[in-house]
N, C-alpha and C positions, 0 to 999 in steps of 0.2 A: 490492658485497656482500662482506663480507667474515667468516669463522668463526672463533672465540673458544671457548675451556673456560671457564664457570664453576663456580664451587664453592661451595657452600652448606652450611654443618652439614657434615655426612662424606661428603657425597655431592659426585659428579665428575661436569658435567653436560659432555660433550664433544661438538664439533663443532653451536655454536649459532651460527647465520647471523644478524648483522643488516645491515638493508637500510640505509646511509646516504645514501640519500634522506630516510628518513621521521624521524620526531624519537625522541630515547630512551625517551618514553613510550610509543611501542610496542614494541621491543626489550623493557620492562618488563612491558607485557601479554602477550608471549611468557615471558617467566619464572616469569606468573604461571600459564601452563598446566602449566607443568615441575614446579613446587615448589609453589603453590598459596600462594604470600605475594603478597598484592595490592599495586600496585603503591606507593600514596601508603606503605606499609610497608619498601619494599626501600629500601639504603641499599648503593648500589655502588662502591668506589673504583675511580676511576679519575683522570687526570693532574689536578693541583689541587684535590683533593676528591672530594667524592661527587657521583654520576654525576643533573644536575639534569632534570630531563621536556623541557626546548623547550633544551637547550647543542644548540651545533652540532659534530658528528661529527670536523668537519675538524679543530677545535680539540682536541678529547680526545689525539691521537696515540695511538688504541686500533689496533693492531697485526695481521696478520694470524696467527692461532697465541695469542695472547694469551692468560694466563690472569685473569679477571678472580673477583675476589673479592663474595661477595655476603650483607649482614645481615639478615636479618629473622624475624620468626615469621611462620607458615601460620596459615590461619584453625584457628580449633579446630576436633577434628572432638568431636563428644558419643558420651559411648562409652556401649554401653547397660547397662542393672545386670540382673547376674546373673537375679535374679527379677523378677516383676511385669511390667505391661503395655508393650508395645511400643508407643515414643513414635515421632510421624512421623520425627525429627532420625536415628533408628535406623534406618529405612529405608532400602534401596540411594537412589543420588540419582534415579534416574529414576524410583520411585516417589514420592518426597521431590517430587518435580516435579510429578509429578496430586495430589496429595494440597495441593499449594501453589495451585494452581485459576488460576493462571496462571503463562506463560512466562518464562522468563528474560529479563532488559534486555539491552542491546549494549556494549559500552566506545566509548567514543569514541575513532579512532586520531586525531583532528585534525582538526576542519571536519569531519567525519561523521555530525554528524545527520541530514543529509538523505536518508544513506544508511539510517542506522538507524531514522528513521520509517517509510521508506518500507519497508523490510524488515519490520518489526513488523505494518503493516497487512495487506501481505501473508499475512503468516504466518497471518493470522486464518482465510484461506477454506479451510475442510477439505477440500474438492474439489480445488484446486490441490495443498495436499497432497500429497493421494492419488497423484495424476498422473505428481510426481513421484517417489514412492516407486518406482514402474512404472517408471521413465527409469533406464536403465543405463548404466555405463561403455562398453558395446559398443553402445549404441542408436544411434551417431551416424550416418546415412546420408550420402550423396554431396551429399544436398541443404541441408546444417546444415555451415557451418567451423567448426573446430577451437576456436576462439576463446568462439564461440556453445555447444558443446557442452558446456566445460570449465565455463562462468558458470551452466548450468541444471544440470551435477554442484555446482559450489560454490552454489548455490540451495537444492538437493536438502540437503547437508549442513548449512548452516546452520540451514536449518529443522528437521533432526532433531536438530541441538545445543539448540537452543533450548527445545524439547519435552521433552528430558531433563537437562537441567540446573536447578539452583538459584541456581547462581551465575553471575553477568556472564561471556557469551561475547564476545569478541575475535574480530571476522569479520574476520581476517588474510586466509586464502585467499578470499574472498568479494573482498573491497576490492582483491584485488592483479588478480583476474581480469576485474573490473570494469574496473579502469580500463584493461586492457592491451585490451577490446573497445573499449571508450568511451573513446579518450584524454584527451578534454575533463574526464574528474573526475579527471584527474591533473593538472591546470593547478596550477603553481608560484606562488607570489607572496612575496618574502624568506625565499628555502628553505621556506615553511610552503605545507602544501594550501589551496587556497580553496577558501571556502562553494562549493553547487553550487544548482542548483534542485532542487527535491525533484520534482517536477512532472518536469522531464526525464528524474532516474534512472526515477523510475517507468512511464513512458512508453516510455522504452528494454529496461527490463527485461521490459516484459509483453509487446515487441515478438520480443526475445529468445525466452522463455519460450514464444512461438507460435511459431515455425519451427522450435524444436526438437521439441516436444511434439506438434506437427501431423505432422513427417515420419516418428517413431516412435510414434503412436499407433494402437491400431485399426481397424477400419473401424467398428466403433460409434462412436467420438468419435473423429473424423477432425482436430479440430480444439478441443480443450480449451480453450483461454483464450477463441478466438471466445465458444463456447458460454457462458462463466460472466460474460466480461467486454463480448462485443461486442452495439453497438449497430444495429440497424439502420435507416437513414435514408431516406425518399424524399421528393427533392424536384422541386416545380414552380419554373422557371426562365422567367422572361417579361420579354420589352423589351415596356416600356409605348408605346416612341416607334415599336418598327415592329411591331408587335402581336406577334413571333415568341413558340414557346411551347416548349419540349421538359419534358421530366423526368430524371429522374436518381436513382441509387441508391448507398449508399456505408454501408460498414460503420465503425465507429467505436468504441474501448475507451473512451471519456468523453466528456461532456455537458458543456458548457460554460456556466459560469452569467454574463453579460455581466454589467460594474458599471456604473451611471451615477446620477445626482441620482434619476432614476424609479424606480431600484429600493430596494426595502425587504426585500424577502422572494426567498427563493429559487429560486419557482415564477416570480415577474416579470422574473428574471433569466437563465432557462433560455427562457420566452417570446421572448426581444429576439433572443439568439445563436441561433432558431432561424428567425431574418429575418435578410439581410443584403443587401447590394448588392454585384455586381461589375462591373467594365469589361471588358469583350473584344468582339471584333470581331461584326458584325453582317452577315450575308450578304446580306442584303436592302439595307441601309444602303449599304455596301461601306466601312464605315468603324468606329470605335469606338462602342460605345452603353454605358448603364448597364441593367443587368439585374438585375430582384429575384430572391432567391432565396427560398421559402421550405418551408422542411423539417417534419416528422412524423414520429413514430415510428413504423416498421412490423413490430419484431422486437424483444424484449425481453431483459435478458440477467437473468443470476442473480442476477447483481451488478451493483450502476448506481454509476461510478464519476464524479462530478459535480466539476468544476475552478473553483474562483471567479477570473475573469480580475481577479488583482488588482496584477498588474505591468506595466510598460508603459516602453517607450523613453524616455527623458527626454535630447534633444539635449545641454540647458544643460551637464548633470551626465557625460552619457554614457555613464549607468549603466540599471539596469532601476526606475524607482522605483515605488510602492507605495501602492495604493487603500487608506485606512483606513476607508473607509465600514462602517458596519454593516449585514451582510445576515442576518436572519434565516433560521433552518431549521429543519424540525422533523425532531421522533425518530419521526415514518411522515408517508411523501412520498405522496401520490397524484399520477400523471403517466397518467390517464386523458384530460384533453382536452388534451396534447399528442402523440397517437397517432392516426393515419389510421385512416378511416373501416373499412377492411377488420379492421384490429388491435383496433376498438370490437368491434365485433362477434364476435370469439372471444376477447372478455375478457367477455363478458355475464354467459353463464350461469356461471364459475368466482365472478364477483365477488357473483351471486346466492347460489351457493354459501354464499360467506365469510358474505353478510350473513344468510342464516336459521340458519347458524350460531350465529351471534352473537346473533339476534333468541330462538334455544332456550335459549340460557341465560341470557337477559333474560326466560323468559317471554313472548314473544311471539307471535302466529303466525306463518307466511312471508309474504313479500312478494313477489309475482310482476311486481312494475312492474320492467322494465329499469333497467340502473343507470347515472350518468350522472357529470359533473363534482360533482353535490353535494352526493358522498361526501366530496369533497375533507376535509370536516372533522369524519368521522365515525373514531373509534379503535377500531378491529376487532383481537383477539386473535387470536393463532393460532390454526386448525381441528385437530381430532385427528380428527374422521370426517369422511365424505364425505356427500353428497345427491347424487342425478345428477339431481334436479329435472326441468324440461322441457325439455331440450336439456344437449347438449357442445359444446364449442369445437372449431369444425369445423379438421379435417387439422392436429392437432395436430402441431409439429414434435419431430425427435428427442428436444431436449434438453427438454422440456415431458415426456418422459414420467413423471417420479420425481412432478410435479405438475403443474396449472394453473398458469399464468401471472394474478392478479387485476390488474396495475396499481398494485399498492400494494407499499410498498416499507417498512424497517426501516432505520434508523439503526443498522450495526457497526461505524464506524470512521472518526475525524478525524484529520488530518492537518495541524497549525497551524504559523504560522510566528509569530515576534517577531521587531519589528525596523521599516526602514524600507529596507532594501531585498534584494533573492529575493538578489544574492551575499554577504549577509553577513546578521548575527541569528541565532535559533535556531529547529531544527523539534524538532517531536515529536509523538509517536504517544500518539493516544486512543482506545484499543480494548477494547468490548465482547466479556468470555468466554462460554462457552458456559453458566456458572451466571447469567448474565446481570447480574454485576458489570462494572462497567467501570474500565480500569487505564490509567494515565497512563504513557505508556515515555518518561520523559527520561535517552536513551541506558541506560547501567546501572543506573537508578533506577526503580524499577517503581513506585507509587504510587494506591493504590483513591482511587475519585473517585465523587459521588454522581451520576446519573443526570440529574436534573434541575439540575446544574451541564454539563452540556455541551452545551449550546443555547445557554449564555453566552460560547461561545467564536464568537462573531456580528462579532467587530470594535468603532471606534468608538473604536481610543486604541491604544494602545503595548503591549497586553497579548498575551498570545496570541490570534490570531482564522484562524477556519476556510480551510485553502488547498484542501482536498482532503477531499470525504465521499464515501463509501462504503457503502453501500443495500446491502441482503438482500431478494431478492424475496419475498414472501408468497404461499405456493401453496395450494392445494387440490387432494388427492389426486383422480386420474382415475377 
């Protein structure tokens, strides 16, 4: 690390750190927060010319103390006229920002899109949010390191850059605290970052984002991420060869959608990964045996966060290569007969709810027949009142009390990769806003996309196709 003056126009920007690990196009996107000249605009001399995005640091002979010179215009700012109406561009930018109906994109510091989809889809859940608007610089108990504490304040920040801005934020602090928890996304290859999996930041982060936000949260939400993101699973465990039987429980932030020739669709996918076999020893036996496993849903979260297994070891190559199969998915999931018998049964009457809901403003009368798997392909709109009908969903837990839990689930948020393998290619973020447009985040590109073009993100060839969907439960008020 080393600190530099530059000077731009009349102004003396003193004591600017750049890090020479990372390439000069981020040092650039640091310039671009000072002076607001973006970066493909700035024009730096330094040794041999001007200063180019991927030159390597060692080579410039840029000095410690150095004063470096710097050319470019700033974006325009529109100044507004005397009289007449107040246009959005007039606006402070954080209103300029709601008034734009969605968030700011991310710069790419280098191989960072994995970061920046993953961060974007994020961004979406206004619950998490909230949470951590709540999370302080002094929040950090005995039970949370240092490391963890700093990555859920730079979390906390990023998301409220993102919200108030119009233009492409540069997650410097984010990216640098990241990789200093998670050394693995600071992996080197010819002085440049490599790709990462987008699937492990995310996985890391939400892991993150629960030990902090658990240790300093209330006693009403003891446990925020559980509640919005966790799943909960019981399974039966049985050797068919010495008839042994137990069960088992385990909570889970994502669903896993298995690929193979048999699958087409996403419910068949979610089916197979919720069977599986393992080896371990047998008491009976007194030796190894194979053991089915197989799991049900018994605890619902806010948000159903579903992974399509579509990478995988590959010896030959030595790399992680890549399932192009196509799996369909739709924009509302029902995940009612993959839920135990106990969890049928206080999804009943909230999904009766939903449906004479839906059946009053079809004109219909209600329908008192329980509800089953063959809703699966029935399209229910949201409820705005409630029916307490013939029954409640018994011992409703905490996080059920804002709504009912139906089983049915909304499409907010994909997470695609391109390419042909999870270390290299490109991600990006497909996220529906709250006006129920949805917006394409490739890194600082933000881009409106139509509705029924993002089910075509299925797979099936080199294009972009689905790594990671993200489900909004469908409630009904208690």
């Amino acid at each position: 690390m080393i600190t530099v003056s530059v000077k731009w126009q009349k102004e003396m920007f003193k004591a600017v750190e750049i890090d020479t690990t990372q390439p000069p196009y981020v040092f650039k996107c640091q310039l671009y927060d000072l002076t607001g000249v973006p970066p493909e605009r700035q024009k730096i001399m330094v040794k041999g010319g001007l200063l180019k995005d991927d030159a390597e640091w060692s080579t410039l002979g840029v000095k410690e103390g150095q004063k470096l010179m710097m050319m470019g215009t700033a974006d325009e700012i529109v100044k507004a006229p005397e009289k007449g109406p107040v246009f959005v561009e007039d606006l402070p930018e954080e209103e300029q920002a709601i008034n734009l109906g969605h968030s700011a994109g991310l710069f790419n510091l280098g191989n960072t899109c994995y970061m920046n989809s993953t961060v974007q889809c994020l961004h979406s859940v206004p619950e998490l949010k909230s949470a951590l608007i709540k999370y302080s610089h002094s929040g950090r108990s005995n039970d949370v390191d240092q490391t963890s504490h700093m990555l859920t304040i730079a979390t906390r920040d990023l998301f409220g850059e993102l919200d108030k801005s119009v233009k492409a934020v540069a997650p410097m602090q984010f990216w640098m605290v990241l990789r200093k928890k998670y050394p693995q996304f600071g992996q080197l290859h010819n002085n440049t970052f490599m790709q990462q999996d987008a699937e492990e930041c995310w996985t890391q982060l939400l892991y993150t984002l629960s030990q902090s936000l658990r240790s300093s949260g209330s006693s009403e939400s003891p446990d925020t991420v559980k509640a919005l993101f966790g799943v909960e699973l019981v399974s039966r465990v049985h050797c068919v060869e010495s008839g042994e039987e137990s069960s088992e429980t385990e909570s889970v932030y994502s669903l896993k959608c298995h690929i193979s020739h048999e699958v087409n669709h996403l419910h068949e996918g979610l089916k197979h990964a919720l069977k599986s076999e393992l080896e371990k020893n047998s008491p009976s036996l007194g030796r190894s045996a194979i053991y089915l496993k197989e799991s049900c849903i018994n605890g619902l979260p806010r948000y159903l966060t579903i992974q399509f297994v579509r990478f995988f070891w590959k010896r030959e190559s030595n790399q992680k290569a890549k399932i192009l199969r196509k799996v369909d998915y739709p924009l509302q999931l029902d995940i009612f007969d993959l839920c135990s018998d106990d969890l049928r049964k206080r999804l009943e009457a909230p999904r009766r709810t939903l449906r004479d809901e839906e059946g009053k403003k079809l004109g219909l009368k209600s329908n008192e027949k329980s509800s089953g798997s063959k809703d699966n392909d029935i399209k229910m709109s949201d409820v705005e009142g409630s029916s307490n009908g013939s029954g409640e969903a018994s011992n409703p837990t905490p996080d059920e009390a804002a709504g009912a839990m139906t089983g049915i689930y909304d499409l907010v948020a994909v997470l695609t990769h391109k390419g042909r393998s999870a270390d290299s290619g490109h991600y990006v973020a497909w996220v529906k806003q709250e006006s129920g447009k949805w917006i394409e985040y490739d890194d600082d590109n933000p881009i409106p996309q139509r509705e029924e073009d993002i089910t075509k993100l299925s797979g099936g060839g080199d294009w972009h196709m689905a790594y990671i969907c993200m489900y909004k439960a469908r409630t009904v008020p208690m």
